[in-house]
C-alpha positions as CSV (number, residue, x, y, z in Angstrom):
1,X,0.0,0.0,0.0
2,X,1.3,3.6,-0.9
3,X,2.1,6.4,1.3
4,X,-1.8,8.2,1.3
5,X,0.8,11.7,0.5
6,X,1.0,12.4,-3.3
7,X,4.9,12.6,-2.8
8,X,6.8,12.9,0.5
9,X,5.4,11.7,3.9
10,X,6.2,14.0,6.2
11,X,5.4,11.3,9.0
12,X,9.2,9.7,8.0
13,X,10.9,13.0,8.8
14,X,11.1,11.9,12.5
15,X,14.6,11.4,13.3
16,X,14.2,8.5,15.2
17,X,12.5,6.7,11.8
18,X,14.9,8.4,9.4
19,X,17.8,6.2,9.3
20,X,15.7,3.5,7.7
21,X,13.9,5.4,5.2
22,X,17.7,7.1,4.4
23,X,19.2,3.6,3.8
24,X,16.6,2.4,1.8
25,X,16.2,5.3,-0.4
26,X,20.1,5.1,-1.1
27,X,19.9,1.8,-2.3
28,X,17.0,1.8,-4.3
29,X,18.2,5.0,-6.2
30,X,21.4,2.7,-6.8
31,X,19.4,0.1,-8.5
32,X,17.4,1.9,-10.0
33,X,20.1,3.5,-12.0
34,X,22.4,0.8,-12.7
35,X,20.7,-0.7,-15.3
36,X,20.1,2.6,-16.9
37,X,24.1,3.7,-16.7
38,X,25.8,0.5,-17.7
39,X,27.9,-0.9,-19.4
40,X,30.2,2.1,-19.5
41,X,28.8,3.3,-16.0
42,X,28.5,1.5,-13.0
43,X,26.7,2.6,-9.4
44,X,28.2,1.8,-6.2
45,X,27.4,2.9,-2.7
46,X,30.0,5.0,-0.9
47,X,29.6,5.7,3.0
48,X,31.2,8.3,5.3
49,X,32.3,7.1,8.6
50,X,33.2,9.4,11.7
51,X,32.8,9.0,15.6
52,X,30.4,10.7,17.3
53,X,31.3,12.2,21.2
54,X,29.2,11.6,23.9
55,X,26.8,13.1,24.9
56,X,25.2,14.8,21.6
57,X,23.2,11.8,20.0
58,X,22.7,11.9,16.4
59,X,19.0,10.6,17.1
60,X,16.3,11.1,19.9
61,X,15.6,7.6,20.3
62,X,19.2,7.4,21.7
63,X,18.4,8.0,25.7
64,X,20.8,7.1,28.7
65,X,19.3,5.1,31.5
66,X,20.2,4.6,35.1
67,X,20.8,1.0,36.5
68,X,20.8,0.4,40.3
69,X,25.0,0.3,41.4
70,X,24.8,-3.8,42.2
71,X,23.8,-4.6,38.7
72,X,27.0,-5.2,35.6
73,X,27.0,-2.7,33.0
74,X,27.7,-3.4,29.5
75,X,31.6,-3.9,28.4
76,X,31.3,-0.9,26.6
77,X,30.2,1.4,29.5
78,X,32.7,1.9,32.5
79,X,30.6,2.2,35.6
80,X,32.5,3.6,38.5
81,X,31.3,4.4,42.4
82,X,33.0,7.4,43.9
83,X,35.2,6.4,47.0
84,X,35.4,9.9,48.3
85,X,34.0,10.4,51.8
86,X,32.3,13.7,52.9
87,X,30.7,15.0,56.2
88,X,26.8,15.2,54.6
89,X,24.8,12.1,54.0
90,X,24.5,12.2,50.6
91,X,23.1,9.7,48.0
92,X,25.7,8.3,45.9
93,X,26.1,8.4,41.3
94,X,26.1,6.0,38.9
95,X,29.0,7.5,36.9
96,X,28.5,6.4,33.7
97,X,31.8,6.6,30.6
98,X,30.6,7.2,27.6
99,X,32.2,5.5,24.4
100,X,32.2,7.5,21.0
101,X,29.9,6.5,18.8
102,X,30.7,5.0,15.1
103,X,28.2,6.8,12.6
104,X,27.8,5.5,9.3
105,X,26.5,7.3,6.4
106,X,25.6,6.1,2.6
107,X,25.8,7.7,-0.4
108,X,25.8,7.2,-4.7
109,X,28.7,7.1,-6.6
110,X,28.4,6.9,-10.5
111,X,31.6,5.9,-11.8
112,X,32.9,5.5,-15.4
113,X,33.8,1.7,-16.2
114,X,37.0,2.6,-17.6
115,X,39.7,3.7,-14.8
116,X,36.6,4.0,-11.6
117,X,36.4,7.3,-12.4
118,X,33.7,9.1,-10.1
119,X,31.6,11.1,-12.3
120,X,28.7,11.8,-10.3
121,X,28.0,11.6,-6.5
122,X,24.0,11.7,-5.0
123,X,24.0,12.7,-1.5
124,X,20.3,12.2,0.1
125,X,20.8,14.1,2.9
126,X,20.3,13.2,6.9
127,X,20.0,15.1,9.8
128,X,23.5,14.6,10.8
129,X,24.1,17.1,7.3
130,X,21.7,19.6,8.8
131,X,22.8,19.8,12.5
132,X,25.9,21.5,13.9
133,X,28.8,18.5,14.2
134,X,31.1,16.4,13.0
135,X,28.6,15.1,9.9
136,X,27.3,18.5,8.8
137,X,31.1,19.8,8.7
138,X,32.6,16.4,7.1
139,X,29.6,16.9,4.7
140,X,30.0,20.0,3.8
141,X,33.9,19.7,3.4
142,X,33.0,17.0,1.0
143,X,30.4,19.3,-0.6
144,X,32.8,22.1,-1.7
145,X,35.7,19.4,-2.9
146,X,33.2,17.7,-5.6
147,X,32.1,21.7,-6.4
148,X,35.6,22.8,-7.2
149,X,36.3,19.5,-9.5
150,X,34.0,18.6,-12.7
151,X,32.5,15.7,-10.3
152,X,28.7,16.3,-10.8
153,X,26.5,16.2,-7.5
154,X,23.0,15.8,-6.8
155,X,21.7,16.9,-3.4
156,X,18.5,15.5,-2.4
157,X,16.8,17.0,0.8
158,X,13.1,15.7,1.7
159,X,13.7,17.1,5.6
160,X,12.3,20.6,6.4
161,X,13.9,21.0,10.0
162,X,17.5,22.3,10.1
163,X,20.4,24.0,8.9
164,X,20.2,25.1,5.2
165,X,23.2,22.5,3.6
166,X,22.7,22.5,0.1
167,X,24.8,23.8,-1.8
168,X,22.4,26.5,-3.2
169,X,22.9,29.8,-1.6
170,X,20.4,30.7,1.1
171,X,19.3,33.7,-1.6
172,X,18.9,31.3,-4.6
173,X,16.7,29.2,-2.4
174,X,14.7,32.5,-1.3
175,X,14.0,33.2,-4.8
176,X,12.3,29.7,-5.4
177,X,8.8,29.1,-5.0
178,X,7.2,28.4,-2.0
179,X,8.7,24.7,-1.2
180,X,9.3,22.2,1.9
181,X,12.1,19.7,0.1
182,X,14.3,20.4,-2.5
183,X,16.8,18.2,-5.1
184,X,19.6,20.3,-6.4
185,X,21.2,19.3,-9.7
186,X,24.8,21.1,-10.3
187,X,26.5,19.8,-13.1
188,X,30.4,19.8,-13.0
189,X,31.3,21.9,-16.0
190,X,29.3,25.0,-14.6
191,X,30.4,25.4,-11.2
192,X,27.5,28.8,-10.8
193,X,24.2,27.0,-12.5
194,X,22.3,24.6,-10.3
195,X,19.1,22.9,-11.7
196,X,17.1,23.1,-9.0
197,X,13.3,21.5,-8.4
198,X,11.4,23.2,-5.2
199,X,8.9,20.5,-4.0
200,X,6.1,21.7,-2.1
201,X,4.0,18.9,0.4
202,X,1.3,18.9,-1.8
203,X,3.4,17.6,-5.1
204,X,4.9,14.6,-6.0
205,X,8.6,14.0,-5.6
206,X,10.3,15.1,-9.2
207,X,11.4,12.8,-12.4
208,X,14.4,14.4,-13.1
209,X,17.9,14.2,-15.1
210,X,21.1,12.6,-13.9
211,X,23.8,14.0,-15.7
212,X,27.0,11.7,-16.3
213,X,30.3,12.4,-18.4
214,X,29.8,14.9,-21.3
215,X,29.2,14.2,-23.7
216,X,27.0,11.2,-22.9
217,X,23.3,11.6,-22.7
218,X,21.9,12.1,-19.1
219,X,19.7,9.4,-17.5
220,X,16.6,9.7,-15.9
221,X,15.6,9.5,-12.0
222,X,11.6,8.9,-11.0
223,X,12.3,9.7,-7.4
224,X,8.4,9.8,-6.8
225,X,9.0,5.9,-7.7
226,X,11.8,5.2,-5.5
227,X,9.9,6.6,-2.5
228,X,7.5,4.5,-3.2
229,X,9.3,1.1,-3.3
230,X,11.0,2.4,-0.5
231,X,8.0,2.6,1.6
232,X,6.1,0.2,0.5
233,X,8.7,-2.3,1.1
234,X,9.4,-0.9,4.6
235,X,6.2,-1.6,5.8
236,X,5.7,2.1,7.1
237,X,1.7,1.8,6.7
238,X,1.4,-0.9,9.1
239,X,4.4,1.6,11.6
240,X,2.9,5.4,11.0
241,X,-0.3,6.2,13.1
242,X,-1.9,9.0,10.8
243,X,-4.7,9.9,13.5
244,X,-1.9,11.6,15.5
245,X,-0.1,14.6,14.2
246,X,2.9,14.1,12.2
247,X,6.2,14.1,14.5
248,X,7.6,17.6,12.5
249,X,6.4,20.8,12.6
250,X,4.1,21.7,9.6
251,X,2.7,25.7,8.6
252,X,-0.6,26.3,9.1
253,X,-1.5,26.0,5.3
254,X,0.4,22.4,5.6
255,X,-1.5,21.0,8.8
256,X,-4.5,22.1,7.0
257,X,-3.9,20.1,3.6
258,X,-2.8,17.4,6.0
259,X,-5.8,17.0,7.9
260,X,-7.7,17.5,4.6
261,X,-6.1,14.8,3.1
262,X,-6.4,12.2,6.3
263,X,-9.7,12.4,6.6
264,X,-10.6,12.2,2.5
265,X,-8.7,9.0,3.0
266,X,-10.6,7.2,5.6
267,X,-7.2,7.7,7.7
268,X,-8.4,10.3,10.5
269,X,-12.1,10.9,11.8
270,X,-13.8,13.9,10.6
C-alpha cells in the first residue's frame, strides 16, 4: 500500500525513523540506476564514517538510562562508584563513561567503467548534514571538494527542519517558489548554474535528469518511484499512526492540507 501523500510523507521525517527510510532510499536510487548507466557506468554505494562524542546523539531515540550500582553494565560502558568520603549524607552516582559513537553514512557514486572514475556523487541528505557536528562539517567539506572539481552532484533534501546545507545559496533558495524539500542538480562543467526543483508537500517527488560524463546523454531518475518502493517495502503503513499529528512541525497552510487529506482518506475521523 502507498504512502496516502502524493509525494513525500512527512510522518518519516522523524529522526528517530529516518535512518531507515535514508538507507533504503540510497539503495533503491542505486538500483534503480544501474541498469540505466551500464555498461560504460556502473553505481556503487559509498559511505562516510566518523565518531560521534558523547553526549550529543545523532538521534532522539538514543536516551541514557540509570541502572541500580549492584547490577554489571555493559563492556562498553565503564561504571564507576566514587570512594570519596564527605561529612553530609548524601546519595551516591552512577558514573557512567561514555564510548564515541561510530556513525555511518551512505551515499551514490556513479563511476565510469573505464579507470573507476567518479563522475557523479548523490547525496540524500540526513540530519546529521543539517545539524551542527562532525557530519554537517565532514559533509559539507565533502560538498565544496566535488564543487571545485568537474564531479557532478546531486543533493537531495526531503527534511524541512535544520540548517540550510545544500549547496544553493540561502538567496537562490529564497528566490524559489514556496517549497518544503528540495533536489539540487549542479553539473560539474558550470560550477555557478544549479538545476534546481522546489517541492512543495502537496506535489509529487520530481522525475528528473542525472547527468553523467559529457558528452554522454543524461539518464533519468523517478524519485516519486523510488519513495514508493521504499516505503512500501518498509512496511511504514502498518508503523505510521496517521490519526496523530505528524512528528515535525508543519505551517498552518500544511496542517490544513494534511488533515484535509487524512480524513478524504478514511485515515483520521472527521
Amino acid at each position: 500500500m502507498p504512502s496516502p501523500f502524493p509525494g513525500m510523507d512527512p510522518y518519516l521525517e522523524e529522526p528517530a525513523r529516518w535512518p531507515d527510510v535514508h538507507q533504503r532510499l540510497i539503495t533503491y536510487i542505486a538500483d534503480a540506476l544501474q541498469p540505466k548507466v551500464r555498461p560504460h557506468y556502473h553505481t556503487r554505494m559509498g559511505e562516510r564514517v566518523y565518531v560521534v562524542q558523547p553526549p550529543h546523539a545523532m538521534y532522539p531515540d538514543i536516551i541514557l538510562t540509570q541502572r541500580p550500582i549492584r547490577e554489571s553494565a555493559p563492556a562498553d560502558i565503564a561504571v564507576q562508584v566514587p570512594t570519596v568520603m564527605v561529612a553530609e549524607d548524601l546519595d551516591t552516582p552512577v558514573v557512567l563513561t561514555l564510548p564515541p559513537v561510530e556513525h555511518r553514512e551512505p551515499f551514490v557514486e556513479i563511476i565510469h567503467a573505464a579507470g573507476d572514475e567518479v563522475v557523479t556523487v548523490i547525496e540524500v541528505l540526513s540530519p546529521a548534514n543539517k545539524t551542527p557536528g562532525e557530519g554537517q562539517r565532514l559533509y559539507r567539506l565533502k560538498q565544496q571538494e566535488i564543487l571545485a572539481s568537474p564531479v557532478n552532484l546531486i543533493e537531495i533534501d526531503l527534511l524541512a527542519e535544520g540548517d540550510l546545507t545544500v549547496a544553493i545559496s540561502e538567496e537562490g533558495l529564497a528566490s524559489l517558489p514556496p517549497h518544503r524539500y528540495v533536489v539540487s542538480v549542479k553539473r560539474g562543467p558550470d560550477r555557478y548554474r544549479f538545476e534546481v526543483y522546489p517541492i512543495p508537500l502537496t506535489r509529487r517527488l520530481p522525475h528528473f535528469r542525472v547527468p553523467l560524463r559529457e558528452p554522454d546523454p543524461d539518464v533519468a531518475l523517478d524519485l516519486q518511484a523510488v519513495f514508493t518502493q521504499c516505503y512500501d517495502n518498509g512496511g511504514y503503513v502498518d508503523l505510521v499512526d496517521y490519526r496523530r499529528q505528524p512528528p515535525v512541525p508543519l505551517s498552518p497552510e500544511e496542517a490544513a492540507w494534511v488533515d484535509g487529506l487524512l480524513k478524504g482518506k478514511g485515515l483520521r475521523s472527521i
